[in-house]
N, C-alpha and C positions, 0 to 999 in steps of 0.2 A: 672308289673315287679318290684321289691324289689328297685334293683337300681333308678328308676324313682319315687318310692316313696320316697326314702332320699336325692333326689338332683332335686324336685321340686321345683319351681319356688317360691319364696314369692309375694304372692298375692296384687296387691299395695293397700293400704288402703286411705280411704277418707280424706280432712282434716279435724282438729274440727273448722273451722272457717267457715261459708256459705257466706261470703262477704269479696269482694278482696279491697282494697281501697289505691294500686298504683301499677299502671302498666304503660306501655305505646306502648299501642294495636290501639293506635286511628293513623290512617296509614300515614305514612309521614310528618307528622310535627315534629318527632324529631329523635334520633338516636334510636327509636323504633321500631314496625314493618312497612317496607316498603310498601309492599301494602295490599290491601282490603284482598286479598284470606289468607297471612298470618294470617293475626287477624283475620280473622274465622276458620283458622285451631288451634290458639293458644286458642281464645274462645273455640272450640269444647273440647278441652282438659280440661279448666278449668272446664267446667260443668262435666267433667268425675272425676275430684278430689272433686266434692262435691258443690261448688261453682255455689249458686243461684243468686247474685246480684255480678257486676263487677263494682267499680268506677274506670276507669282509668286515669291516673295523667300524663298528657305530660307537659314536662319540660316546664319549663318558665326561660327562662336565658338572661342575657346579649348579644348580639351580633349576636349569635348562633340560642336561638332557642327560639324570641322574642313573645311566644305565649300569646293572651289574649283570655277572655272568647270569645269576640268577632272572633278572627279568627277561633277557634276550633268548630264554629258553622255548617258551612257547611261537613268538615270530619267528626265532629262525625254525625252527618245525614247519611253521605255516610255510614260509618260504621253499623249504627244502621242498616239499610236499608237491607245491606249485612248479616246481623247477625240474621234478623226475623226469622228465622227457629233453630236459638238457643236459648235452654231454660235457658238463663242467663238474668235478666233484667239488662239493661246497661244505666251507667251515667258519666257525668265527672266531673273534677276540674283538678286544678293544681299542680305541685311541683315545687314551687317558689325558686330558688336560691338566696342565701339574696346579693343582690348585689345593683347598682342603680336603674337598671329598674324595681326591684322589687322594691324600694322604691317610686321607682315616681308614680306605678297603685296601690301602697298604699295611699300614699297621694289622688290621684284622684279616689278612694273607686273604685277600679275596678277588683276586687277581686271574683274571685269565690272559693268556700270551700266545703268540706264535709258539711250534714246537720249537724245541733251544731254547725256551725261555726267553726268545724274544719280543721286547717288552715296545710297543707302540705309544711315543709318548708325545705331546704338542707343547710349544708355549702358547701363552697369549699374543695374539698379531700385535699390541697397543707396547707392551716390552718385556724383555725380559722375567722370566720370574726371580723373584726374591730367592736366595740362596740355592741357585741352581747348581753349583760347584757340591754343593753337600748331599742335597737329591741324590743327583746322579753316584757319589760316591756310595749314599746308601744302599740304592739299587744294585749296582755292582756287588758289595758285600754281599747280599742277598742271595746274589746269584741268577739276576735277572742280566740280561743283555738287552740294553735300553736304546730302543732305535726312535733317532729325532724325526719327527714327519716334516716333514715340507721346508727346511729351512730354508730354502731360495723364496719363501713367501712371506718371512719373517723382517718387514721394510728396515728396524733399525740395526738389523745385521748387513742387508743386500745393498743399502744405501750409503749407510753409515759407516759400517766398523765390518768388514769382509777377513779380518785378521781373526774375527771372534770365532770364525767358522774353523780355522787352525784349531784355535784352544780348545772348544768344546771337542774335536775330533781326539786331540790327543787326548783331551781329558776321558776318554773311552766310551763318548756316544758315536753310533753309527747314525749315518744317514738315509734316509730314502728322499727320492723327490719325486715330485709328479709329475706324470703324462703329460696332464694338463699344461700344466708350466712348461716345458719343454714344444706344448703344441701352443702355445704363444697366450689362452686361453685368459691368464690373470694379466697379459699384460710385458710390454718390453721388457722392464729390468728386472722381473721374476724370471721371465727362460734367458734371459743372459746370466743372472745367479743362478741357474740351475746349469747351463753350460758351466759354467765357471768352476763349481763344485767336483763337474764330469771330468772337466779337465786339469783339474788337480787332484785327481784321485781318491777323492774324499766319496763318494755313491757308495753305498753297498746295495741298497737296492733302488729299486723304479716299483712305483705303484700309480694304477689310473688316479684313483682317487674320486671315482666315478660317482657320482650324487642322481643324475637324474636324466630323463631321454635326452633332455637338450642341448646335452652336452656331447652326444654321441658324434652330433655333424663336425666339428672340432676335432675328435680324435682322428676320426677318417680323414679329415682332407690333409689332418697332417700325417699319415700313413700313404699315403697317394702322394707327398710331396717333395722335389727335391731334399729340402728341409732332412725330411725322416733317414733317406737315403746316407745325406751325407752325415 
């Protein structure tokens, strides 16, 4: 019929990335997916947008969600376990909140990273951290390669002071941004800070940033959507 041809469905396309490198699908260790069967339902899907290797990145925070490589050993087992029948090969690290605890499994080289040593790091959404010019230079000494998560979600940069996103690049963090953000998910002036970054060359990577099934309708429709194309 005529009409079913002009108001077909757009067809959801793949991503151009084949590696996810923050999520948080490893089940119950943080405000990610809750259990085993969700992160194989959220896995199933990421292999349906394209995505051959998953690193996912469970928080690492102060108080909350005090994970180290060592606790993350036994879930992500579980997980892998649950997931053999998906064709995503799967691995972890973390996304370190720059706080104390994160200083002190620095200090005590206890650190797990992307391979290259790169290093998944957040600030606090509320501002900036305290002495983040010296962090970051520690880091770097180290020999770690310290990649910023999200800053297009970071409000007193995207609202505020968008010149900071300059400094901190030169100052030798790299960026990632989300999916999410880019598929409108937090909101206007989050995926126009995420545009904004794209198109000033500041990305070096794209991560879903995937937490939980409900998120999945979001990634799709902006994969099906003029939006994604152009």
């Amino acid at each position: 019929m005529l009409l079913d041809f002009f108001f077909k469905p757009r067809q959801q396309q793949k991503l151009p990335f084949a590696t996810d490198m923050h999520s948080h699908i490893v089940p119950g260790v943080d405000d990610g997916s809750p259990d085993v069967e969700s992160s194989v339902e959220l896995l199933g899907h990421m292999a349906d947008w394209g995505l051959q290797r998953v690193f996912t990145s469970p928080h690492s925070t102060e108080d909350t969600y005090e994970n180290t490589p060592q606790s993350l050993v036994g879930p992500f087992a579980e997980l892998s376990k649950a997931a053999e029948s998906t064709p995503v090969a799967l691995d972890y690290h973390l996304e370190y909140r720059i706080d104390d605890f994160f200083l002190t499994q620095l200090e005590a080289d206890n650190i797990r990273t992307l391979p290259g040593r790169f290093l998944l790091i957040e600030n606090g959404f509320s501002h900036e951290p305290w002495g983040l010019e010296s962090i970051v230079s520690e880091l770097l000494n180290k020999g770690f390669n310290p990649v910023l998560a999200h800053p297009e979600r970071y409000s007193y940069y995207s609202r505020r002071h968008r010149n900071r996103y300059t400094e901190l690049h030169n100052m030798g963090l790299y960026f990632q941004v989300n999916l999410l953000s880019l598929a409108g998910h937090y909101g206007k002036l989050q995926r126009q800070a995420a545009l904004y970054l794209l198109e000033n060359r500041m990305v070096q990577f794209v991560g879903t940033d995937l937490h939980r099934p409900a998120q999945l309708k979001t990634i799709e429709n902006y994969l099906s959507s003029k939006a994604f194309l152009n």
